[in-house]
PQR file with spaces between the fields and no chain letter, atoms N, CA, C, O and H, PARSE charges and radii, in Angstrom:
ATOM       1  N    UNK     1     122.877  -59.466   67.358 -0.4000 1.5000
ATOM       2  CA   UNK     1     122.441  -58.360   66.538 -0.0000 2.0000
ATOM       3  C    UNK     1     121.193  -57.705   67.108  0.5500 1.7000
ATOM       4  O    UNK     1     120.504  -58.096   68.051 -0.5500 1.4000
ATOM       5  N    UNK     2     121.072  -56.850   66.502 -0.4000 1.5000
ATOM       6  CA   UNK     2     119.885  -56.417   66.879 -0.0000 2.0000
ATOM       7  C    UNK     2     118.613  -56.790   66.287  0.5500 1.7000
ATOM       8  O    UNK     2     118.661  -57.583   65.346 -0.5500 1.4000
ATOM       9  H    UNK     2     121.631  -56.532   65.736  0.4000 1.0000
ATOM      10  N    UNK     3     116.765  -56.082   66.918 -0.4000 1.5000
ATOM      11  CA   UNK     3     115.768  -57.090   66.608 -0.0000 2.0000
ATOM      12  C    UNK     3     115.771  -56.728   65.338  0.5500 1.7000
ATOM      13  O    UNK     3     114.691  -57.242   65.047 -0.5500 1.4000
ATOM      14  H    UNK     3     116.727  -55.438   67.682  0.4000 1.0000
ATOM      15  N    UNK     4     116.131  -56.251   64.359 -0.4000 1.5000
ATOM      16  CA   UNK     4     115.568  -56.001   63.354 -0.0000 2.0000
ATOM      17  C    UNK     4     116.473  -56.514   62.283  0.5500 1.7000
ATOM      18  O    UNK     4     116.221  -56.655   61.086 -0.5500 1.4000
ATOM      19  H    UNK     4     117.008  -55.834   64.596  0.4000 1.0000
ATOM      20  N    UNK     5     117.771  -56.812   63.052 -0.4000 1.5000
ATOM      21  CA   UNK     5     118.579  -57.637   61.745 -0.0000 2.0000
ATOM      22  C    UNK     5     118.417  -58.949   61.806  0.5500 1.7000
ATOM      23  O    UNK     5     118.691  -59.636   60.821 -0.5500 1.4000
ATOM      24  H    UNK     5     117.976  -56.697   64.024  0.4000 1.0000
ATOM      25  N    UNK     6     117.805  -59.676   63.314 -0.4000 1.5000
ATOM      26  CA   UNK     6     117.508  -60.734   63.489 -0.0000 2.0000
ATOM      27  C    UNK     6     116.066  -61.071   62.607  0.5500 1.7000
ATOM      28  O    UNK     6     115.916  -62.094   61.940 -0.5500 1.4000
ATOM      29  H    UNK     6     117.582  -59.118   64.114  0.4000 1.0000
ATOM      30  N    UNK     7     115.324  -60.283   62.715 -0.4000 1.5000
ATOM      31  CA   UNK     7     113.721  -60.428   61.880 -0.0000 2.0000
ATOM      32  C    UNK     7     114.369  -60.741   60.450  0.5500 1.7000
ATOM      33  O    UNK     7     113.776  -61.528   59.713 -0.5500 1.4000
ATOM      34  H    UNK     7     115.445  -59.452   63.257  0.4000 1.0000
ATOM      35  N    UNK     8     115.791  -60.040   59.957 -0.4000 1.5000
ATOM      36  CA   UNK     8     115.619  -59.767   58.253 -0.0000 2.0000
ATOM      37  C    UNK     8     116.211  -61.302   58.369  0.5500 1.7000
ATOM      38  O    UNK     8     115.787  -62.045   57.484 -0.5500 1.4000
ATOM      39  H    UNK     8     116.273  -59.401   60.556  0.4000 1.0000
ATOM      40  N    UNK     9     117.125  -61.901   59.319 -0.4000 1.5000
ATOM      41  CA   UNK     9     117.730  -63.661   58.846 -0.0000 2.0000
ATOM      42  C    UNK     9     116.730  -64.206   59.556  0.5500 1.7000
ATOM      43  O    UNK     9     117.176  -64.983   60.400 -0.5500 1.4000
ATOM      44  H    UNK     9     117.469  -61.296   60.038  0.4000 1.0000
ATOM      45  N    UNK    10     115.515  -64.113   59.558 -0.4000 1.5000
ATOM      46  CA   UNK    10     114.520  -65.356   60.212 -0.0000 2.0000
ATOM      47  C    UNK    10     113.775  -65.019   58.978  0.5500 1.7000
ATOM      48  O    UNK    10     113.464  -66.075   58.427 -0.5500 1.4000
ATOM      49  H    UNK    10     115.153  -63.482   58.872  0.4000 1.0000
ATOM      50  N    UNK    11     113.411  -64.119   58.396 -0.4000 1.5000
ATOM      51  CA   UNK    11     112.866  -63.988   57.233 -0.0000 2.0000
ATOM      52  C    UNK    11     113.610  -64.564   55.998  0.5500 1.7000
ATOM      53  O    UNK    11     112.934  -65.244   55.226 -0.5500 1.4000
ATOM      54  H    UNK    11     113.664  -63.261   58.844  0.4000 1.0000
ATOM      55  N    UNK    12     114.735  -64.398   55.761 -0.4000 1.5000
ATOM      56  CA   UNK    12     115.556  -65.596   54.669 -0.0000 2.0000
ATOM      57  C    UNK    12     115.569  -66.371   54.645  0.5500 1.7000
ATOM      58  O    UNK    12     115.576  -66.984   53.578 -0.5500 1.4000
ATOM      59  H    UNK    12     115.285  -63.846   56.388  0.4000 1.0000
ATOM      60  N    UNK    13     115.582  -67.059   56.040 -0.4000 1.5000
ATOM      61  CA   UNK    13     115.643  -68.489   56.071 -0.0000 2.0000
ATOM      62  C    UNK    13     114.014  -69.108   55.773  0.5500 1.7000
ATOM      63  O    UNK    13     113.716  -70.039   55.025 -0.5500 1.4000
ATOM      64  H    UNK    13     115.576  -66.560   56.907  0.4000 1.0000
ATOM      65  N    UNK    14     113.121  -68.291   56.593 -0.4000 1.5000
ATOM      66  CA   UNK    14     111.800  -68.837   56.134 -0.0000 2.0000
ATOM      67  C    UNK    14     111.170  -68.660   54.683  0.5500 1.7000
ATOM      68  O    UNK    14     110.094  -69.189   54.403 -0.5500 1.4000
ATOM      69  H    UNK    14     113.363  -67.535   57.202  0.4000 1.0000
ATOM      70  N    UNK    15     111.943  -67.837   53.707 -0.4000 1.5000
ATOM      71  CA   UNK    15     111.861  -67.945   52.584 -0.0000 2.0000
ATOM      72  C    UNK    15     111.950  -69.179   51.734  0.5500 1.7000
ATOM      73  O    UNK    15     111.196  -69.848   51.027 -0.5500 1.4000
ATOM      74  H    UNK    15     112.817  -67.408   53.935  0.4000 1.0000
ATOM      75  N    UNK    16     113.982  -69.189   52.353 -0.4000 1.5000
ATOM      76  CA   UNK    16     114.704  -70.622   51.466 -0.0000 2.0000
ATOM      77  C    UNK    16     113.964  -71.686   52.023  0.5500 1.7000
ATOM      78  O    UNK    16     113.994  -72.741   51.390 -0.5500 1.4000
ATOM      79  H    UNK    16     114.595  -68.646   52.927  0.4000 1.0000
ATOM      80  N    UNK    17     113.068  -71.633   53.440 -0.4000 1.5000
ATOM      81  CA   UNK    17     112.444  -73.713   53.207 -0.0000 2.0000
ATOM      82  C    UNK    17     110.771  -73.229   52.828  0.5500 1.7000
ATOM      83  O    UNK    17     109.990  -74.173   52.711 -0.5500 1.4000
ATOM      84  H    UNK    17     113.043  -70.776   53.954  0.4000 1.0000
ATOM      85  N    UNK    18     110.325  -72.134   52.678 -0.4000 1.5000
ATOM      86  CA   UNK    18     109.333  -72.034   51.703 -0.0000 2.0000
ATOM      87  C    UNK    18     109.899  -72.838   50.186  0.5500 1.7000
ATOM      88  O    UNK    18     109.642  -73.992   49.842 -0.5500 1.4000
ATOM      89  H    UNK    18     110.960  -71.367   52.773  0.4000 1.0000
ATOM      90  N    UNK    19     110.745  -71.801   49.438 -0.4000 1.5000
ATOM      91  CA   UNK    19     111.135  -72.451   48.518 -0.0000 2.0000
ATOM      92  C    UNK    19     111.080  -73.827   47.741  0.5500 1.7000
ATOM      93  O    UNK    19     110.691  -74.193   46.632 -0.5500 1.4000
ATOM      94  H    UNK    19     110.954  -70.864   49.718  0.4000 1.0000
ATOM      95  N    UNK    20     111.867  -74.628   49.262 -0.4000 1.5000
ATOM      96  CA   UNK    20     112.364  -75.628   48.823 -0.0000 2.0000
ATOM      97  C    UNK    20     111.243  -76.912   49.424  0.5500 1.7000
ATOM      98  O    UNK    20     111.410  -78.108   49.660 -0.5500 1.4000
ATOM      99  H    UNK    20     112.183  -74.330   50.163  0.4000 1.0000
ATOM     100  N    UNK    21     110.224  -76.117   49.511 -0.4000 1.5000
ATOM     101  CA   UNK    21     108.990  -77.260   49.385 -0.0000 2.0000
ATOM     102  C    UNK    21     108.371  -77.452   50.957  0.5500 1.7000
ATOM     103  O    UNK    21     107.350  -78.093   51.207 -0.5500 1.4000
ATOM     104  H    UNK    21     110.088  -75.145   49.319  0.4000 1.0000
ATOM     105  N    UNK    22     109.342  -76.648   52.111 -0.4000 1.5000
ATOM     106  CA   UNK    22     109.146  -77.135   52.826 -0.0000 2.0000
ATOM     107  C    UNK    22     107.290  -76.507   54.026  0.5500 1.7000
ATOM     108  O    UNK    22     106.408  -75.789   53.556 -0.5500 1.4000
ATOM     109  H    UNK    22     110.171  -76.127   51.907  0.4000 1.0000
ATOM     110  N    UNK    23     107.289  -76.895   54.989 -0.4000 1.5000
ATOM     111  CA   UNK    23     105.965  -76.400   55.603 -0.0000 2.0000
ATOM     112  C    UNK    23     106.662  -75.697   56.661  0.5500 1.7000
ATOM     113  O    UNK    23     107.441  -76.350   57.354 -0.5500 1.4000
ATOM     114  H    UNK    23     108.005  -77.478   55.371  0.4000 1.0000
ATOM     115  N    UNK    24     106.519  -74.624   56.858 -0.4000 1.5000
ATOM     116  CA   UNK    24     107.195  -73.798   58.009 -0.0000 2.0000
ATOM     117  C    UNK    24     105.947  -73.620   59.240  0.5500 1.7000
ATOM     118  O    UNK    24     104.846  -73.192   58.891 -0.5500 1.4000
ATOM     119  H    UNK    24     105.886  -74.093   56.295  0.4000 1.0000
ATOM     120  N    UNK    25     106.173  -73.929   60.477 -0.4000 1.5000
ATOM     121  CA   UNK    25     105.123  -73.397   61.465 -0.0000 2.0000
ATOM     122  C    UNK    25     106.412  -72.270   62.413  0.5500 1.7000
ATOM     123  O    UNK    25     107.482  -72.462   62.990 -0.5500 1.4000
ATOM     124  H    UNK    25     107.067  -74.277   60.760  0.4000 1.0000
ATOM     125  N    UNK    26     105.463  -71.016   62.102 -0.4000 1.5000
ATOM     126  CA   UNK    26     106.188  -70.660   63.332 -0.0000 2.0000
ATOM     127  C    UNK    26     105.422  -70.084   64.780  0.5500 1.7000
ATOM     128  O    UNK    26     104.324  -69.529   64.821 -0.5500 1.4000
ATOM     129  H    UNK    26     104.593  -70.861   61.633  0.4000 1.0000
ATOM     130  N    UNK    27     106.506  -70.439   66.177 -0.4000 1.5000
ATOM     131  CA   UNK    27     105.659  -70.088   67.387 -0.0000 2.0000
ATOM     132  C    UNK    27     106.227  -68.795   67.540  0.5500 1.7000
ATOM     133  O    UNK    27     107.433  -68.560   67.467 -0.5500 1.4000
ATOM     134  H    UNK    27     107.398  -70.889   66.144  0.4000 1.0000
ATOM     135  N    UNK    28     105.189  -67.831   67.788 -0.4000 1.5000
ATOM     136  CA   UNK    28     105.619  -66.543   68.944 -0.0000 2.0000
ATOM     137  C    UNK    28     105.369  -66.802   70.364  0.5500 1.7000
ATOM     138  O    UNK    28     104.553  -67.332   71.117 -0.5500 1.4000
ATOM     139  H    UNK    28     104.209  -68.022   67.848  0.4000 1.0000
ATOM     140  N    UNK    29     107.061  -65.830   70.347 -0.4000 1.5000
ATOM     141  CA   UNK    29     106.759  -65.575   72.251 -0.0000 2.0000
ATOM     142  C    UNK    29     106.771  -64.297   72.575  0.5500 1.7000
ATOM     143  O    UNK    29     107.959  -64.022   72.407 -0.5500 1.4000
ATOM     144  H    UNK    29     107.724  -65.400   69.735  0.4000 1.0000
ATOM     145  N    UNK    30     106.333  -63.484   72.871 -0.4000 1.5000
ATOM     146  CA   UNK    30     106.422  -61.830   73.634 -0.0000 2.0000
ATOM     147  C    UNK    30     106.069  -61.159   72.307  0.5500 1.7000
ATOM     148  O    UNK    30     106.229  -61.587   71.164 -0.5500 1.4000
ATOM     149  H    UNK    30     105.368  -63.708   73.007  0.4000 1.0000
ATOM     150  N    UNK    31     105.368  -59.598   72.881 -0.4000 1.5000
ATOM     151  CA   UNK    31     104.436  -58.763   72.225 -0.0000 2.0000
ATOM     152  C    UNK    31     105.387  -58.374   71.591  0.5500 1.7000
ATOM     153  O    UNK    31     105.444  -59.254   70.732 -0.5500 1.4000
ATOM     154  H    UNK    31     105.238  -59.250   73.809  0.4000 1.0000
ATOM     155  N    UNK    32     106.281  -57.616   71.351 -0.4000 1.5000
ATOM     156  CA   UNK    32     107.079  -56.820   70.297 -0.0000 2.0000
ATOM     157  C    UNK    32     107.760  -57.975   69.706  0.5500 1.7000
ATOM     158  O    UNK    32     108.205  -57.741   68.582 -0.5500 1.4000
ATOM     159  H    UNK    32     106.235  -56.900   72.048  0.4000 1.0000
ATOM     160  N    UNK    33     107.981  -59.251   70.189 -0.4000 1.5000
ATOM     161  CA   UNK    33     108.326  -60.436   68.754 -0.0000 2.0000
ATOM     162  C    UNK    33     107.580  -60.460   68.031  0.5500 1.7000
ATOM     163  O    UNK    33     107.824  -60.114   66.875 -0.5500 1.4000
ATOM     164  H    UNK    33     107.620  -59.442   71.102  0.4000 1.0000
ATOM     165  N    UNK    34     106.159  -60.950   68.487 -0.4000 1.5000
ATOM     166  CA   UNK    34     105.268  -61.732   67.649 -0.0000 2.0000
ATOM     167  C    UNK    34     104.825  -60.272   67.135  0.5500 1.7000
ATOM     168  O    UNK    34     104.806  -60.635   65.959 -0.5500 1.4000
ATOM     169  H    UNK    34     105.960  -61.231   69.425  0.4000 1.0000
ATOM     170  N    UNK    35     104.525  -59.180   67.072 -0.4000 1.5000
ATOM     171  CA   UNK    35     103.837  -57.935   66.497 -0.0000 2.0000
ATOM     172  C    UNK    35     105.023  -58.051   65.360  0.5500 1.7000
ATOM     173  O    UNK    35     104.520  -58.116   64.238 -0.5500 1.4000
ATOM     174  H    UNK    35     104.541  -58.886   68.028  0.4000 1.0000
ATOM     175  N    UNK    36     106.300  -58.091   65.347 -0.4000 1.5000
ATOM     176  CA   UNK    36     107.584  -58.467   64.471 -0.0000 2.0000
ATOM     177  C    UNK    36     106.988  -59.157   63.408  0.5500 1.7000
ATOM     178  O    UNK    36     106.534  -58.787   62.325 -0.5500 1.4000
ATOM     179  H    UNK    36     106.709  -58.038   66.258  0.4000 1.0000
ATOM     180  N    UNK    37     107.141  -60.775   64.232 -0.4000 1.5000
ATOM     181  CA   UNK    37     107.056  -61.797   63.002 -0.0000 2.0000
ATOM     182  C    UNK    37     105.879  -61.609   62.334  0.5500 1.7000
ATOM     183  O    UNK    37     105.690  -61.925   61.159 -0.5500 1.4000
ATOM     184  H    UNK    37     107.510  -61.076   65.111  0.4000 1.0000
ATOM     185  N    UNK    38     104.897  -60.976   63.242 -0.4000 1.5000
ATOM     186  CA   UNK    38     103.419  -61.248   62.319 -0.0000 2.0000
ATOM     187  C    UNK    38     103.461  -60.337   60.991  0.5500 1.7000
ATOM     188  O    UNK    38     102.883  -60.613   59.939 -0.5500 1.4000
ATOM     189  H    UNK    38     105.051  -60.719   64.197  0.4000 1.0000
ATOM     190  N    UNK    39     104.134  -59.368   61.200 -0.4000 1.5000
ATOM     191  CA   UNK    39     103.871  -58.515   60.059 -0.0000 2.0000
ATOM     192  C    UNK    39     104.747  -58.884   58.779  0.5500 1.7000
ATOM     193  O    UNK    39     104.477  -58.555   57.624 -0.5500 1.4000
ATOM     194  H    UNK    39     104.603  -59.144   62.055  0.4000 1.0000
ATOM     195  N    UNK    40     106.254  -59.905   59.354 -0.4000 1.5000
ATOM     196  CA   UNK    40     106.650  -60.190   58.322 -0.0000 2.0000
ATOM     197  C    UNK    40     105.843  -61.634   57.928  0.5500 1.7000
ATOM     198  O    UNK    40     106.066  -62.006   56.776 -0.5500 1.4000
ATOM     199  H    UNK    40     106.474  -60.172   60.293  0.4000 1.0000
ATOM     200  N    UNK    41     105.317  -62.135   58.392 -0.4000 1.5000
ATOM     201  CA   UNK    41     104.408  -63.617   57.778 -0.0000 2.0000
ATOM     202  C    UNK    41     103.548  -62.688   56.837  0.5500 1.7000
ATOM     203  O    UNK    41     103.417  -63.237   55.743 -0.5500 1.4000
ATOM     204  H    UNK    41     105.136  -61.833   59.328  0.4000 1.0000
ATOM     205  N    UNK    42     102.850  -61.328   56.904 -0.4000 1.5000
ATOM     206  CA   UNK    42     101.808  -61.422   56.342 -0.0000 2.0000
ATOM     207  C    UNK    42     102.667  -60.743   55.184  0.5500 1.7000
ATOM     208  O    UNK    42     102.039  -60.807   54.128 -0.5500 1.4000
ATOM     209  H    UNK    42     102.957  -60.882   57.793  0.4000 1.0000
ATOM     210  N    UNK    43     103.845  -60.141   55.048 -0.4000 1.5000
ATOM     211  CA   UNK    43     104.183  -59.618   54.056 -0.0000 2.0000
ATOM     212  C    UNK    43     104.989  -60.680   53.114  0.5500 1.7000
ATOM     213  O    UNK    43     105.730  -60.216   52.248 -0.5500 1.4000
ATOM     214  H    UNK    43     104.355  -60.089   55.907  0.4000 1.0000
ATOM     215  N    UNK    44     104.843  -62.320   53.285 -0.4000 1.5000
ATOM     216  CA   UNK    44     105.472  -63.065   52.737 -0.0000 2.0000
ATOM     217  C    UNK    44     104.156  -63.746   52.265  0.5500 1.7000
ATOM     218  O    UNK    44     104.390  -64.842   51.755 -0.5500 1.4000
ATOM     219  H    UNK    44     104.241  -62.696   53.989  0.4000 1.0000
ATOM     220  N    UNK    45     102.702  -63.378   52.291 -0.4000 1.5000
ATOM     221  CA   UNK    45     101.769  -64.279   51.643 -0.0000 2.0000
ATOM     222  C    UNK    45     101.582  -63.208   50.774  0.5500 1.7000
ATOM     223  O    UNK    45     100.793  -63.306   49.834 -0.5500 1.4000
ATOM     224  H    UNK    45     102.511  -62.488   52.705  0.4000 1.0000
């Protein structure tokens, strides 16, 4: 898929083991990933 449908199922899933009690760490690799994930980590606190 593409990056942005991949961001929306890495974001569900890091929801459901939020949820379910769990501790999520996540690593970035490369500037337009991690500029990605970071903005969805901060829009999930």
């Amino acid at each position: 898929g593409t990056r942005e449908e991949t961001i929306i199922e890495v974001e569900k899933a890091i929801k459901e083991y939020l949820k379910k009690g769990f501790e999520v760490s996540v690593y970035l690799v490369g500037d337009i990933v991690t500029q990605d994930l970071l903005l969805l980590i901060f829009r999930l606190t």
